[in-house]
Structures are given as structure tokens and as C-alpha cells.
N, C-alpha and C positions, 0 to 999 in steps of 0.2 A: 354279182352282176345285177344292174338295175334293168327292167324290162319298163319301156315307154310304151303306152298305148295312144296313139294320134289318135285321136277322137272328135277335133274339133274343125274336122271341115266342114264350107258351104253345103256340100253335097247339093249343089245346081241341078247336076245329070241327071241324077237319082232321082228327085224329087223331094223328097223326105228327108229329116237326117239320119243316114247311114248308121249313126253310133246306138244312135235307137232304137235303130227296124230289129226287127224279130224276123228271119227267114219264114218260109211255109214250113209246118210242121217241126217247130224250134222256141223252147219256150224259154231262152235266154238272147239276151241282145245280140248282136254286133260288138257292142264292147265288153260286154260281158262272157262274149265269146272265147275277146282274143288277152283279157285275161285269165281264164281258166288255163288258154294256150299257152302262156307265159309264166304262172305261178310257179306252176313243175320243175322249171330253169332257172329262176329268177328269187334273188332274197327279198326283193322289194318290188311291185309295179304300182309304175308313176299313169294315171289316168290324163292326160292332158286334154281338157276340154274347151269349147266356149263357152263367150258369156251368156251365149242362146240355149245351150244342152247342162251347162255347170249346174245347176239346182238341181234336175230328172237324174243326172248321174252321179252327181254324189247323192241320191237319195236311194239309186239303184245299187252302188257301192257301195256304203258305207260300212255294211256289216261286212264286208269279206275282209278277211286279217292280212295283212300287210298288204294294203292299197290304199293308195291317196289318192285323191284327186283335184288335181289345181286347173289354172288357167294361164291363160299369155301372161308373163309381167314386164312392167314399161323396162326398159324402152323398148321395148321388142315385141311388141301388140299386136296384133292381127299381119305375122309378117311368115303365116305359110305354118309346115312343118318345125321350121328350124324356131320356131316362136314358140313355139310345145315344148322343144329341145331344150331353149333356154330357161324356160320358166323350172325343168327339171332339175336341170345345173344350178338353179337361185337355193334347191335342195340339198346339195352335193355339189358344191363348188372345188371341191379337189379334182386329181386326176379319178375319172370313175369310168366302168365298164359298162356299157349299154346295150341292151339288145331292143331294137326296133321294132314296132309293129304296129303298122295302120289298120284302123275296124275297116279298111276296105277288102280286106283276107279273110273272110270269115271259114274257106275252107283249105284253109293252109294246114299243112298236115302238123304232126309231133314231128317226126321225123325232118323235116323240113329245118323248122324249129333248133332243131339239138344239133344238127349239122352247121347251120349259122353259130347258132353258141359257141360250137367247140375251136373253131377257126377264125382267131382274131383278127378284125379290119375287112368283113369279107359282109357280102349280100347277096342276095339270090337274086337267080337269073334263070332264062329260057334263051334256046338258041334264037328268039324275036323279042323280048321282052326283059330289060333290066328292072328288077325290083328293089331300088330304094330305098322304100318303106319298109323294108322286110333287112332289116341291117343292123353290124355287130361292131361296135369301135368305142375306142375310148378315148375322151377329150376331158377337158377342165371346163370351169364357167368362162376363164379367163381366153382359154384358146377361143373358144365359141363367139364370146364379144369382140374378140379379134378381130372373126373371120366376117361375124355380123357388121362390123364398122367399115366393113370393104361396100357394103350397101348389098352385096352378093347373096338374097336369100333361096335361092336355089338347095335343094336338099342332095341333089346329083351332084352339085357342084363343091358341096362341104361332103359326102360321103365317097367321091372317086378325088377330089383334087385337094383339098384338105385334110381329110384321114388317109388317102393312098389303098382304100380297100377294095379288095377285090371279085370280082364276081364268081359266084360259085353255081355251077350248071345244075338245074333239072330239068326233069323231063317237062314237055309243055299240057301241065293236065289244067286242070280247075281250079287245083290246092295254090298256083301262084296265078291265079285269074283276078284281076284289080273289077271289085265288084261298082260299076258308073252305073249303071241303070235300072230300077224296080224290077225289070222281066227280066233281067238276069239270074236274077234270087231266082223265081217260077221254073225256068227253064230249066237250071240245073235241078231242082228238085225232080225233075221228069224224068229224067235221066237213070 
């Protein structure tokens, strides 16, 4: 199984870029986070970054063994998630297994984790909150260019209508809390 770390959003909300920040009292990334998350599961994780963060994160990664880290590539540049996804597949263009996970999860459990893994085509969820980002399916380069030439870059839209995978309930704590704003980090720390 390949594990995708999304690392290359705006992060508007936030302020900052997300893939960067260091939580209060955490003396590893956001991406570095959610690949320690993913190594334990995972024979390879794919870092997908921008061309904003690509230099700081492969300079933060490079020494950790089995981790790359790439960027969008044409034609599918700055078109979201599923831009990340394909730059993965230009890796592994056969049929290949993926497990998902955006640095916007920084306190997503193991557990979490290894329950997505073990159930193929499935992503977590809360009984308010579908997580996406947090998903397990296997496509090809070619299926993905597909589904990309539909103009459809929507990640809900290629993980529930194009893979067919399905949501897998947890409880609604912090571990699946989609981290958009700087006081979010703070707050949960107080806790």
C-alpha cells in the first residue's frame, strides 16, 4: 500500500501553511506528522506538495526512508487534491493501493489509520462529518486521467462515485477534526 500525504494546500483559513506548522508543544510538522502516521501501514509514502512548500519539505524529508516528495504534474497542476493523487500515479501508474491522508489531521489516531487500511474503498466519517481526505482505494494513472478529463476535480466526487468507497463511522472526537484555523491547534492543546 502506498500512503499519500496532501500537503499542498493554500491553507487560506489557517493562515500559515498547514504542512509546516508545528502544533503548540510538537516538535515535528503537520507533514511530518501524518507521515510517521502512515509509515507503520504503508511500504512507501508519497509527500505531495507545492511549488510554495516543495523545497522546506523535501529538505524536512529527505532523510526519512521510504518518502518522496513530489509536486502537481502537467496537466493536472494546481487542480486540488486529486492533483496530488495524480502526480502519485505518474509514480505507480499500474493498478495501486492508496491510503489517503491530508496534514490537515494532525491528531488522527493509529487506530483510525489501520481500520481505513484494512477495509478496501472505505474513508472515515462521523455521524456530521465525511472525511475524504482520510481514504483507502485503489485506482490506476489511467483510471484517474479518466475521471480528471471529465473536468470533475472534486476528491468526494472521485472517492464516493468513482471508487464506490464507503464511509466507515467514528466517533466524533478531535482525531477526525479537519484542522482550517491557527486557534484550533491552541485550543485543542488546552484540553
Amino acid at each position: 500500500m502506498i500512503g499519500i500525504v496532501l500537503a499542498g494546500g493554500q491553507s487560506r483559513r489557517f493562515g500559515q501553511d498547514k504542512a509546516l506548522y508545528k502544533l503548540p508543544h510538537q516538535s515535528l510538522t503537520n507533514a511530518q506528522t501524518a507521515i510517521g502516521n502512515l509509515l507503520p501501514i504503508c511500504d512507501r509514502v508519497i509527500l505531495s506538495a507545492s511549488q510554495t512548500n516543495f523545497a522546506k519539505l523535501t529538505a524536512t524529508c529527505e532523510t526519512i526512508p521510504r518518502v518522496s516528495v513530489i509536486q502537481d504534474q502537467a496537466p493536472f497542476i494546481n487542480c486540488g487534491p486529486l492533483g496530488g493523487l495524480y502526480a502519485a500515479a505518474c509514480q505507480f501508474p499500474g493498478s495501486t493501493d492508496y491510503l489517503l491522508l491530508a496534514v490537515d489531521f494532525p491528531f488522527v489516531t493509529a487506530n483510525i489509520l489501520a481500520t481505513i487500511a484494512s477495509i478496501e474503498n472505505s474513508y472515515a466519517a462521523t455521524e456530521t462529518h465525511e472525511q475524504y481526505a482520510i481514504s483507502h482505494f485503489t485506482t490506476s494513472k489511467q483510471e484517474l486521467v479518466n475521471y480528471l478529463q471529465t473536468g470533475n476535480f472534486s476528491l468526494k466526487g472521485f472517492v464516493k462515485d468513482d471508487r464506490h468507497c464507503v464511509a466507515i463511522n467514528f466517533a466524533a472526537t478531535m482525531a477526525l477534526t479537519n484542522l482550517n484555523y491557527e486557534k484550533e491547534s491552541h485550543d485543542e492543546n488546552k484540553k
